[in-house]
C-alpha positions as CSV (number, residue, x, y, z in Angstrom):
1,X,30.0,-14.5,-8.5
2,X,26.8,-15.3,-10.6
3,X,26.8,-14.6,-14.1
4,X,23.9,-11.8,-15.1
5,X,21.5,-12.2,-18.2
6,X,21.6,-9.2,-20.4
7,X,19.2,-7.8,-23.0
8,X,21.5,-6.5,-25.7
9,X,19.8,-3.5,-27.6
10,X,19.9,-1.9,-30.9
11,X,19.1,1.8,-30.9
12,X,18.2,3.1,-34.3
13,X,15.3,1.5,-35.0
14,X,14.7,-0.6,-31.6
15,X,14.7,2.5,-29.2
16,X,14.6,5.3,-31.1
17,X,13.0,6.2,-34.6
18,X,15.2,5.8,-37.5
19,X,15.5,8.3,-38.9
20,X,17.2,7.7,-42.7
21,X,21.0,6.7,-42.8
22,X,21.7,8.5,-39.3
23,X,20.0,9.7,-36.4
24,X,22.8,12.2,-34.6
25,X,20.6,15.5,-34.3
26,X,19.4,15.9,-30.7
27,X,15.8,17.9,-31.5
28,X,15.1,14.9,-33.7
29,X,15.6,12.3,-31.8
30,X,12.6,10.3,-30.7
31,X,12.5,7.1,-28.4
32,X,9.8,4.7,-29.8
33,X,6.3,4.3,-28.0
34,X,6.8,1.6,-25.6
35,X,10.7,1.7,-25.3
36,X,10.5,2.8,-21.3
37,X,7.5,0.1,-20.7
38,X,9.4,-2.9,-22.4
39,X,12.6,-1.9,-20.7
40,X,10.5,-1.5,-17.2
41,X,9.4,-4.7,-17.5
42,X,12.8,-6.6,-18.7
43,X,14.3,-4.5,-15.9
44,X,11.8,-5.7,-13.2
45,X,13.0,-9.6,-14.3
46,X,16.6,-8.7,-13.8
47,X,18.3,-8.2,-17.4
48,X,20.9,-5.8,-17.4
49,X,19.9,-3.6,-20.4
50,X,23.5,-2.8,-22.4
51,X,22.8,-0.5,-26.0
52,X,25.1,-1.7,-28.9
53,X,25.0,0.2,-31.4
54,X,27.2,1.0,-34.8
55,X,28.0,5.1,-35.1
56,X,29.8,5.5,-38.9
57,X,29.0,8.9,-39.2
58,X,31.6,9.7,-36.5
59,X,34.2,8.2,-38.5
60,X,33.0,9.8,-42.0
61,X,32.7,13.0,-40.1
62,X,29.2,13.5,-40.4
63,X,28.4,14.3,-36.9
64,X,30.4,14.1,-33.7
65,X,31.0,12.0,-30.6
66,X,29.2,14.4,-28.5
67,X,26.4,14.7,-30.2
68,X,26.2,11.0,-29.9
69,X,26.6,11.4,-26.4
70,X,24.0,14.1,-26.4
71,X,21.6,11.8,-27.9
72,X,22.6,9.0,-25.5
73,X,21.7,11.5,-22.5
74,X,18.1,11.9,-23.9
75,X,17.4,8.3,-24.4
76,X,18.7,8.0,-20.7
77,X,16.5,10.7,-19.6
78,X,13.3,9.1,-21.6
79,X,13.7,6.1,-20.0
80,X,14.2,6.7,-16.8
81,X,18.3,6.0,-16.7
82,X,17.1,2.3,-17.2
83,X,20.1,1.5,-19.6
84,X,23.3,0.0,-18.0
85,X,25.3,0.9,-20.7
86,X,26.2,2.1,-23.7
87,X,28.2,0.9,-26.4
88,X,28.8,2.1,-29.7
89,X,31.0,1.3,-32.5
90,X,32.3,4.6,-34.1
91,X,34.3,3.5,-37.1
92,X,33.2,2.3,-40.7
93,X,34.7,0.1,-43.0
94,X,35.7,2.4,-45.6
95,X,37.6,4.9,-43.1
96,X,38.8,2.5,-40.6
97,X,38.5,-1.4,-39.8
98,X,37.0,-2.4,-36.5
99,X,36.0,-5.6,-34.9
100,X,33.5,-3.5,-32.4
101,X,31.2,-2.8,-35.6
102,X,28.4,-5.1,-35.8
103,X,28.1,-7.9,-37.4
104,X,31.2,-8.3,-35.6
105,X,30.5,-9.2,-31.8
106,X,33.3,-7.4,-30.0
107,X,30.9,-4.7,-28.3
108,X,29.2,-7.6,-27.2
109,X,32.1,-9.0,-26.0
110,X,33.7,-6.4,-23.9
111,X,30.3,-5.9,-22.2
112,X,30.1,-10.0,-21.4
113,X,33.1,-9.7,-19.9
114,X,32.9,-6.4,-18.0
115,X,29.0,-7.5,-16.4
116,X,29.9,-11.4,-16.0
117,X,26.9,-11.9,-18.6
118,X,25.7,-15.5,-19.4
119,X,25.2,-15.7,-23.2
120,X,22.8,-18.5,-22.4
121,X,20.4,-16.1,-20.5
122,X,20.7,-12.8,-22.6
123,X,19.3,-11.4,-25.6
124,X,20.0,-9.4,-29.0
125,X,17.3,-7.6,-30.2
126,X,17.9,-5.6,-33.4
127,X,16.2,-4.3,-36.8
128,X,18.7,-5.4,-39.0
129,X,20.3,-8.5,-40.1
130,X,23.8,-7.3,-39.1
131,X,22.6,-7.1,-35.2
132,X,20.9,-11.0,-35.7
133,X,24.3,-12.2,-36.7
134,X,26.3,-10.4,-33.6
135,X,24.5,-11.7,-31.5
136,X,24.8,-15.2,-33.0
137,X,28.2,-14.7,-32.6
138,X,28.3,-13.4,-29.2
139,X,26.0,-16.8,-28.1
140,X,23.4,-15.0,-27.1
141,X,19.3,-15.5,-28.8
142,X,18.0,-13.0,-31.1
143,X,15.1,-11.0,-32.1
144,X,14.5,-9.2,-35.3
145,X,12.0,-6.1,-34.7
146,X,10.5,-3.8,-37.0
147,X,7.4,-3.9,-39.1
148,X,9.3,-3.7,-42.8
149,X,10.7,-7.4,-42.5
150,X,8.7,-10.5,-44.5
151,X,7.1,-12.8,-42.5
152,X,9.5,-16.1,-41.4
153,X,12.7,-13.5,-41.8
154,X,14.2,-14.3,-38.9
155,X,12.9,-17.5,-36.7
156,X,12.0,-14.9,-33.5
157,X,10.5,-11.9,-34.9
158,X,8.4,-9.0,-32.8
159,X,6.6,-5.4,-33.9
160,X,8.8,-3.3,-31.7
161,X,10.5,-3.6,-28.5
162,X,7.4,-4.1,-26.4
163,X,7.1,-7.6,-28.5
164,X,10.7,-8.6,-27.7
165,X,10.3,-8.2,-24.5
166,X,7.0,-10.4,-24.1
167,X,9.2,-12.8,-26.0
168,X,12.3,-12.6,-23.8
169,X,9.7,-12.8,-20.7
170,X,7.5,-15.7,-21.7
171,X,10.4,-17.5,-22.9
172,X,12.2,-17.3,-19.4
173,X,8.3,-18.5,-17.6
174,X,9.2,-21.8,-15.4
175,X,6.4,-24.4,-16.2
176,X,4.3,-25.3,-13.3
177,X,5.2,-28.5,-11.8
């Protein structure tokens, strides 16, 4: 069976608006202009599209699995059920240990392993730090996105989703021969 390439996602932040330590409440939730176009057009090159994201507040009790869920069934809906899947890491270090938690790459890992990905064609694309170094460990390339990061922070760096993907898709353009 050939192995698949993957663009590993970030939500808060990469496909929907951050919105302060935890996004959770369902009227509030807002995918990010160009989220459906930049996933349209990874989706037309043959990335599986695979969410990873981290989910504390579960753990500390802030807000519950289901309204995770909830907020998972809106992205869906925004985007045209482009996603393949949906991971997310509901513990936090002070309440419980877990390897799933980025920067830790397990999430990544279960969903390598589940979808036959190739780490040498897939992606990470994340706003934080913590997401760069999962996917570094998970063997995959990364992207850092979001406006509020210095110039030179991170060697592949993009606006918002809609940059990532021109990245991802230019990057994988065969030269003429």
């Amino acid at each position: 069976m050939q192995k698949q390439k993957c663009v590993f996602l970030d939500r808060d932040g990469v496909l929907n608006r951050e919105m302060g330590d935890y996004t959770y409440i369902l009227d509030a939730f807002e995918v990010l202009p160009g989220v459906p176009e930049a996933l349209q057009l990874l989706k037309k090159q043959g990335y599986l599209l695979i969410v990873i994201t981290n989910q504390a507040g579960i753990a500390k009790g802030l807000y519950s699995r289901n309204e995770v869920l909830a907020c998972h069934q809106k992205l869906q809906e925004h985007c045209q059920l482009q996603l393949d899947a949906i991971y997310f890491a509901p513990g936090h270090h002070t309440i419980s240990e877990s390897l799933s938690r980025k920067p830790d790459s397990l999430m990544l890992e279960r969903a390598m392993a589940k979808y036959n990905i190739d780490p040498e064609l897939s992606w990470m694309v994340g706003d934080t730090p913590r997401d760069m170094v999962a996917g570094a460990k998970a063997g995959v390339k990364t992207i850092l996105v979001g406006e509020h990061h210095p110039e030179q922070a991170h060697p592949l760096q993009a606006k918002d989703l809609l940059g990532a993907a021109n990245i991802i898709l230019e990057s994988t353009k065969k030269p003429a021969q």
